[in-house]
N, C-alpha and C positions, 0 to 999 in steps of 0.2 A: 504493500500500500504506500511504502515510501515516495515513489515516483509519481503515483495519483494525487497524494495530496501535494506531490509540488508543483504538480504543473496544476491543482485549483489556488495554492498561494497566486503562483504565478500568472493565470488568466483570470484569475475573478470571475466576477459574472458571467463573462464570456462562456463557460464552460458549466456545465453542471453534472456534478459527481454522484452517481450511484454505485454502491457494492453490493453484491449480491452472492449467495450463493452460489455452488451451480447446481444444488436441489430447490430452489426457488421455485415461486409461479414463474419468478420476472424471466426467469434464464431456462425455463421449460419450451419458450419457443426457439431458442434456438439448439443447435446439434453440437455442443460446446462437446471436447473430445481429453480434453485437462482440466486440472485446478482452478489453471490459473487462465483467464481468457479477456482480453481486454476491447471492447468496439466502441466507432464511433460510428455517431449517426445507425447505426445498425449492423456496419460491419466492422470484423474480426480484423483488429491489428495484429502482425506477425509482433511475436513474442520478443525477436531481436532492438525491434523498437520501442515495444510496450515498455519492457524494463529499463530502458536507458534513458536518463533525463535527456542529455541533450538530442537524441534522435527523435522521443516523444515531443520535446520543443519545438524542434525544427516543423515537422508532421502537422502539430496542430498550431503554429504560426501562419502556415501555409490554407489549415482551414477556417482558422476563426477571425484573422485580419479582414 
């Protein structure tokens, strides 16, 4: 969760953070196949990004400027 919440320090409102599960209702519709599964907008970030501040930076600078 480290990297989630830094990149919500880091974009503010711009972004909004949900964790969930992946026994949830929320994460029952999709085909989540790990733990650990990160999307935006709906889809599945590769994990090499998910986890890494500055490649998750870069990623969602690119979507929420």
């Amino acid at each position: 969760m480290g990297v989630a919440e830094e990149m919500k320090n880091l974009f503010g409102e711009k972004l909004r953070l949900n964790i969930y599960t992946t026994d949830s209702e929320e994460a029952g519709k999709y085909n989540l196949k790990s733990s650990t599964n990160v999307l935006f907008e709906g889809d599945l970030i590769p994990l090499e990004t998910a986890l890494d501040n500055e490649k998750m930076k870069v990623f969602l600078s690119g979507k929420l400027s």
